[in-house]
N, C-alpha and C positions, 0 to 999 in steps of 0.2 A: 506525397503529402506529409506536410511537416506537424508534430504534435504542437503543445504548449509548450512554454517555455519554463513552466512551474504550474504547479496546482496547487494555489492558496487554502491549506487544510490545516496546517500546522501552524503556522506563526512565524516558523521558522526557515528564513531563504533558502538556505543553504537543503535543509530538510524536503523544501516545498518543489525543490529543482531535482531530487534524488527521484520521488514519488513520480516527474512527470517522466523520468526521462527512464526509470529501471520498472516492467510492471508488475513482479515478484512484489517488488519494493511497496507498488499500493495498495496490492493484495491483503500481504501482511498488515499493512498498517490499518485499512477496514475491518481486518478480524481482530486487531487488538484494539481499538477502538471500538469495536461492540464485548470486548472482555469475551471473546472466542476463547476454549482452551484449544491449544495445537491440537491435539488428538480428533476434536470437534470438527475445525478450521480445515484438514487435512485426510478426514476418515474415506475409506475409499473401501470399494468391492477387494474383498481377499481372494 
């Protein structure tokens, strides 16, 4: 089964085709879109 072809988030095509097709990529872009700091977005059991 095939994704989208873009996820209209940004504005930006080129941006909106990065988000559908990498999921790192949407990840990120949610936690900096709620103004996550990394350490927050990433903290994990030591």
């Amino acid at each position: 089964m095939l994704g989208p072809d873009a996820i209209h988030f940004t504005g930006d095509t080129e941006a909106d085709r990065l988000l559908a097709r990498d999921p790192l990529a949407l990840l990120i872009g949610f936690a900096l879109d709620q103004q996550v700091t990394v350490q927050q977005a990433f903290a994990g059991p030591l």
